[in-house]
N, C-alpha and C positions, 0 to 999 in steps of 0.2 A: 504493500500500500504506500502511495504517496506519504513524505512528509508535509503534514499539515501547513508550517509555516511558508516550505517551499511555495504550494500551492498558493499559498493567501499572497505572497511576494508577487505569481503572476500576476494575478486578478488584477493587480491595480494595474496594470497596462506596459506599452511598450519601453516607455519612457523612462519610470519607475525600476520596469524590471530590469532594462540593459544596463542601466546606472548600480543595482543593487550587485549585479555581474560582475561592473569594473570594480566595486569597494569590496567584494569576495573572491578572485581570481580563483582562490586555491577549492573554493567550495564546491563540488560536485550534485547539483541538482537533484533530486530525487521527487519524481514524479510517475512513480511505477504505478503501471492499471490504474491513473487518473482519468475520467473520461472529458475529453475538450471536445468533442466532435461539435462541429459545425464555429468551432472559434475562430478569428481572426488572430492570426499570430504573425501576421507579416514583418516580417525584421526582427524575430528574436533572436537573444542568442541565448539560443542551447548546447552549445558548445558543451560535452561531453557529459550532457545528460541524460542523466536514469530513467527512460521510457520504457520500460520491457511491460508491454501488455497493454500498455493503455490505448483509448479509443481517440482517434486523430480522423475519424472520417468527416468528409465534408469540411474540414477545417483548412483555413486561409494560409498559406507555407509561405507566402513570395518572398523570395532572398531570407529565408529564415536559414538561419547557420544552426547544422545539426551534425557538426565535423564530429568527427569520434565519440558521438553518441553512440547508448546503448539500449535501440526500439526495437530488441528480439520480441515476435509473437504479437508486435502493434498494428493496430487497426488504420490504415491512412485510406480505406478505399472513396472513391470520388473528389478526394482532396485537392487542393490547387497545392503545387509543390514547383510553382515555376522561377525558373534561375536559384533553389536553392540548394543547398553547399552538403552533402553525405558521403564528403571525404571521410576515411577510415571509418565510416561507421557499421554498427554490428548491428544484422538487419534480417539475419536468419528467421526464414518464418513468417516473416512481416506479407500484409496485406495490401497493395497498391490496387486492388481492382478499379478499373475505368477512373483513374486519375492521371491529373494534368503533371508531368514531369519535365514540361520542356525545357532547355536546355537549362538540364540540373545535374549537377559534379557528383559525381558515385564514384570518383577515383579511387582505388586500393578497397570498397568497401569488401563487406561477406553478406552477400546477397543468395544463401544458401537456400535453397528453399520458395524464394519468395514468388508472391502470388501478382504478377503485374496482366495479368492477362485483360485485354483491351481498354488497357493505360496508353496515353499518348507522351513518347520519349523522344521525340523528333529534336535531335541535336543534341542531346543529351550525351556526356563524357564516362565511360564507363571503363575509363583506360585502366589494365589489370585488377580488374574487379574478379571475385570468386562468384559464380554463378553458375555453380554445379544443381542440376537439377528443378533451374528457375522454370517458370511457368509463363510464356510470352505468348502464350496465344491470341491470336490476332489485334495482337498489340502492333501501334506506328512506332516502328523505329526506326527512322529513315534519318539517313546521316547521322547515325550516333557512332561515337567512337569505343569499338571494342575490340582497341588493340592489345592483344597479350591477356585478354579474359581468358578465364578458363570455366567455359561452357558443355562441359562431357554432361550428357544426358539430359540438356535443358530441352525444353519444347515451346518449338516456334512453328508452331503450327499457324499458316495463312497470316504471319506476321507480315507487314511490312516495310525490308530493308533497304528501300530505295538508295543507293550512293551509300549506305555503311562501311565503315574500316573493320574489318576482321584480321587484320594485319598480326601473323602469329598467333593467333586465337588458339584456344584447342577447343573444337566441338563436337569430339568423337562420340560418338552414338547418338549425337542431338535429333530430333525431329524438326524437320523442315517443311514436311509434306505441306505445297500448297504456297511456300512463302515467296515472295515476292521480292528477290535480289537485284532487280536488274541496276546494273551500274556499282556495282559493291565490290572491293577491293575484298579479295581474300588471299591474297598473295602469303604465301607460306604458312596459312595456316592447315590445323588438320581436319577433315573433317572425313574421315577413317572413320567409315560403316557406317556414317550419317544417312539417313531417310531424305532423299530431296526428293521424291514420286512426285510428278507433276509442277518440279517449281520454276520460277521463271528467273534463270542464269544467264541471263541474255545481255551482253554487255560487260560481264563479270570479268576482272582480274583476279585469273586460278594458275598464278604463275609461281610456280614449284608448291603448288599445297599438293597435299596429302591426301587424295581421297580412294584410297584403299577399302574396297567392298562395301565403297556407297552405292548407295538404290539411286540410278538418276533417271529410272522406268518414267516415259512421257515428260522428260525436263525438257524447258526450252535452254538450249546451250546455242543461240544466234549470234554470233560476235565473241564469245569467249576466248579469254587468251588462257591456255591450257601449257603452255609451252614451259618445259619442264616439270609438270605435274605428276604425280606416282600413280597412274592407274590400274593398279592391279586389281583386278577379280572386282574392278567395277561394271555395276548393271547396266543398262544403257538401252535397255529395249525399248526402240519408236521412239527415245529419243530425237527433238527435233536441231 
């Protein structure tokens, strides 16, 4: 449970709290399984605060600093979270459904788990993020940077990656079926036994990735640069 005082510190607003912040540096928040949904919180700083569980849906994020916070198993779905800051943060579990994430920093976060599935991420930085097993379904992630993530077993299904960096990525066994790439850098990454049945790779730089016993049954691969690519005991039937 939230510390009480914590909590009353928010309430008085933006102003109050970022100031209460600068005269506590060393203080650590604690706002666990508080419920804020539907709050305005644009411009706080929660800077390496105690969120594990609480409800953040429908609440106001913009340029809110949540750098090496800790919102395991929190609730953010429908949120507005645009341009705000989820460097190093610990986020395993967490809920983003149908929330606005545009271009907001998830550098180095642990995005283990987490539920973005048709969240809008359009330009969003997701560079070395951990994101084993995320849930992106048909989530916009077009132009977001996820170079050097590691994505083994996420699913992006009918996601789309219009102009994305997968730059070194690992996305071995991720689901693809249906995602929409076209124009996306995956130059060197792997994506060894991935599912793309039906996706649209048209345009793609697949220059020395890895796709070793991916399913590319019915891809559009129109334009792709493959050149140096590792194709072994890749699918390819009707391939277009």
């Amino acid at each position: 449970m939230a510390e009480p005082t914590h909590l009353a510190e928010l309430e008085q607003g933006l102003k109050l709290w970022n100031q209460w912040r600068d005269n506590h540096p060393k203080l650590i928040p604690d706002l666990m399984e508080v419920d804020l949904s539907g709050q305005n919180l644009n411009g706080f700083n929660l800077f390496q605060a105690e969120l594990m569980g609480a409800n953040l849906s429908g609440s106001l994020l913009i340029y809110t600093d949540l750098t090496e916070a800790c919102v395991v198993g929190a609730i953010f779905d429908q949120a507005i979270l645009r341009h705000a800051y989820l460097n190093k943060a610990k986020l395993t579990r967490t809920s983003f459904q149908r929330a606005d994430l545009t271009m907001t920093s998830l550098e180095d976060a642990n995005l283990i788990r987490v539920n973005f599935s048709l969240a809008d991420l359009e330009g969003a930085n997701l560079f070395r993020t951990n994101l084993i097993a995320v849930n992106f379904t048909k989530a916009n992630l077009s132009r977001v940077n996820f170079t050097e993530a590691v994505m083994t077993g996420a699913n992006l299904n009918e996601a789309q990656l219009i102009g994305s960096n997968f730059d070194k990525a690992n996305l071995t066994g991720a689901d693809l079926v249906k995602a929409n790439l076209k124009g996306a850098n995956l130059s060197q990454a792997n994506l060894s036994y991935t599912n793309l049945r039906e996706a649209n790779l048209s345009e793609t730089n697949l220059r020395k990735a890895n796709l070793t016993g991916a399913d590319l049954t019915h891809a559009n691969l129109h334009g792709a640069n493959l050149i140096e690519a590792e194709l072994d005991g890749v699918i390819l039937n009707t391939s277009i």
